[in-house]
N, C-alpha and C positions, 0 to 999 in steps of 0.2 A: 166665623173664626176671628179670633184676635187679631190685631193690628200691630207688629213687631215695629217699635221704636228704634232700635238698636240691633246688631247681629250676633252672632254666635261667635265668642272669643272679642267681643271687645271691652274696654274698657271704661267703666263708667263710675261714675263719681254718687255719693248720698243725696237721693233725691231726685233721681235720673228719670225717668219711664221709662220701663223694660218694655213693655207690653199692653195694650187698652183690652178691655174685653174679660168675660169670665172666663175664656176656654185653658187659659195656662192658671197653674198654682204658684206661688212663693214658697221656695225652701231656703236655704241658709242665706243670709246675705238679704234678702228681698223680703218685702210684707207688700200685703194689700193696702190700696187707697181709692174704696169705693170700685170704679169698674178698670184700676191701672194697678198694675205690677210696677212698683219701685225698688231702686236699692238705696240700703241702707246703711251700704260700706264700698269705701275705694276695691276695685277688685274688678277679674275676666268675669262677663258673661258665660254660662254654665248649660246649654239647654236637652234636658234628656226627656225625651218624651211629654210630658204635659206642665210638667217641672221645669221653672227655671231657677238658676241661683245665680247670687255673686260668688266667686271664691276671691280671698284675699288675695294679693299679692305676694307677700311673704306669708302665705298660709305655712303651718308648721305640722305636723302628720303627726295623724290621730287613726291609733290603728282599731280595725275591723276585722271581725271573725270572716275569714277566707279570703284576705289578702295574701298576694304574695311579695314577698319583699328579700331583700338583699340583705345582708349584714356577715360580722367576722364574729367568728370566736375568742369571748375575752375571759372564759373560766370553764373549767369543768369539773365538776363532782365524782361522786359513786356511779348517781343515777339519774343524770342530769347534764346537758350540754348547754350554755350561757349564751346567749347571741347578742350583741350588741347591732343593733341597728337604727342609730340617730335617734330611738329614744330617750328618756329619760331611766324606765326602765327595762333591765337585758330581757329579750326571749328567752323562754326555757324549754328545748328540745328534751321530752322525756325518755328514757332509754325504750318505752315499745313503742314511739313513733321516730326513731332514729334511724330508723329502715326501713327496708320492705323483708329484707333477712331477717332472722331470728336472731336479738342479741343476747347473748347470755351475762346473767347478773354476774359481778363480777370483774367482767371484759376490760382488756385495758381501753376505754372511750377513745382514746388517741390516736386509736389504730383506723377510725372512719372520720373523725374532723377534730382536730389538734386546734391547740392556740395559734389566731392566727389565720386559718384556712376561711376563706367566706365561702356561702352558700346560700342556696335559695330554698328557701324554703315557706309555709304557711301558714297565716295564723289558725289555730282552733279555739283557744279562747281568751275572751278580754274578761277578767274581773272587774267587779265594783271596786277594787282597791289598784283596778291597771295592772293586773299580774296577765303575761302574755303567755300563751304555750304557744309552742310550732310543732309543725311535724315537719320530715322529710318523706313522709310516704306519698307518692301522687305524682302524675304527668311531670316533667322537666325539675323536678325537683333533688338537690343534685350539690354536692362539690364543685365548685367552681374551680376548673384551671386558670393560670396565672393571666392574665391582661392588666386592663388598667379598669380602676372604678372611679366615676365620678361621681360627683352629689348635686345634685339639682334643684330646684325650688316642686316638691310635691305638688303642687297644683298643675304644674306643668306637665304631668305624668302623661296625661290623657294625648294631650297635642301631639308628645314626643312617639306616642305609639302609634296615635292614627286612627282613623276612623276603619272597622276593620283589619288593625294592623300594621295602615297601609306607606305610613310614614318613615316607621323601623323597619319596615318590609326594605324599603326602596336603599335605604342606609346600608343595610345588610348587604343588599344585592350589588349596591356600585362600588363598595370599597372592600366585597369579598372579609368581611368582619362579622362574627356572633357579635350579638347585643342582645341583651335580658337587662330588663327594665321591672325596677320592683316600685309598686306602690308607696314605698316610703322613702322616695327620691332617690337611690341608690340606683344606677347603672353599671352592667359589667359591659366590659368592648375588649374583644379578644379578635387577632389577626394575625398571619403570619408575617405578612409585611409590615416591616415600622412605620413607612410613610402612610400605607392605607389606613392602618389602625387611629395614628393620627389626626387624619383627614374624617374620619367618622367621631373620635372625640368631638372636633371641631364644630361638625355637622350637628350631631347634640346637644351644641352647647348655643346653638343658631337658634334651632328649633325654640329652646328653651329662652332665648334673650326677644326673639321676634313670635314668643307664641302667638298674638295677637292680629299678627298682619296677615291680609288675604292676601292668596295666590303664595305663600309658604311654600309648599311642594316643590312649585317653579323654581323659584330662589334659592334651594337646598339643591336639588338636581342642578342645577346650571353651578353653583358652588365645588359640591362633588366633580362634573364633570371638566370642569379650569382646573383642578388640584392634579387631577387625577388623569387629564389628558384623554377623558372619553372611554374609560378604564370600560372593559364588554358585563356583561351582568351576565352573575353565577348564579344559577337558579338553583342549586343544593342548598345554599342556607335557609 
């Protein structure tokens, strides 16, 4: 097996060694040098299975066929719903993946997501020219009710959800707050209490400035629980 230089989630500089040995590959960020794994760019260590990568630091989201991602409504057509989500170019929601209901041609669009209303929805396709389509058909896929959204560094998506979940799990559970987390940095965080809701902003925004650091989990739960005064975990979200 390989000889890991380095751990999962830190931060390494061009010219680093990731790894000695043939057993892992180089993908973004990283090339071979004989029998080492080096990077090639400032950036988190990345490790998914046999693959390792740098991602940059201020990486900038590059959308993929069945992401899911966040974004508001900034136009709508005939037969067409506009998404803006920190692209360059808007999503385009077609009227038969606008539902799972039957929409009739026609329809005032306004009546299921208006200027304005965000929502979660996925991508189905990337043109060669970067043209996006979404759908809203599919598991959690949805109108989002009012909270707060934040914007995150997309690299940092992976940390903030966890391995299994287990990161947003734990957020979710101590401050009694929904959070949905879209691959193109966008977070919803919705609460009925102002202070909890608050306190889970916070907590995401921890995650996201300390992705790096081991024993995270620790530090996020002892954070949550000083805010929140040991607030009991709701196991419904």
């Amino acid at each position: 097996m390989g000889e890991f230089k380095v751990n999962d989630k830190d931060i390494v500089v061009p010219g680093e060694v990731l790894v000695t040995g043939m057993d892992y590959l180089p993908a973004g960020g990283a090339f071979r040098d004989n029998d080492e794994v080096v990077a090639s760019q400032v950036g988190i260590v990345n490790l998914s299975g046999r693959l390792i990568k740098v991602v940059p630091l201020n990486w900038r989201y590059s959308p993929k066929r069945g992401d899911i991602v966040i974004g508001k409504v900034a136009d709508i057509s005939l037969s067409n719903w506009f998404v803006d989500f920190g692209y360059p170019n808007y999503g385009a929601i077609p009227l038969k993946d606008g539902s799972s209901d039957y929409i009739p041609r026609g329809a005032d669009l306004t009546q299921y997501y208006s200027h304005g209303d965000y929502v979660v929805a996925q991508i189905t396709k990337v043109s060669k020219s970067k043209q996006i389509d979404l759908t809203m058909k599919g598991p959690g896929l949805r109108k989002l009710s009012p909270g707060r959204i934040i914007n995150v560094n997309p690299a940092k998506i992976p940390r903030i959800i966890g391995k299994q979940g287990s990161m947003v799990s734990m957020i979710k559970q101590m401050t009694d707050c929904k959070v949905i987390a879209g691959q193109n940095g966008f977070i919803w965080i919705s609460g009925f209490e102002h202070n909890k809701e608050k306190v889970a902003v916070e907590a995401v925004i921890m995650v996201e400035k300390k992705a790096h650091i081991e024993g995270l989990t620790d530090q996020v739960k002892a954070f949550i629980e000083k805010e929140l005064g040991g607030t009991k975990i709701d196991k419904k979200n």
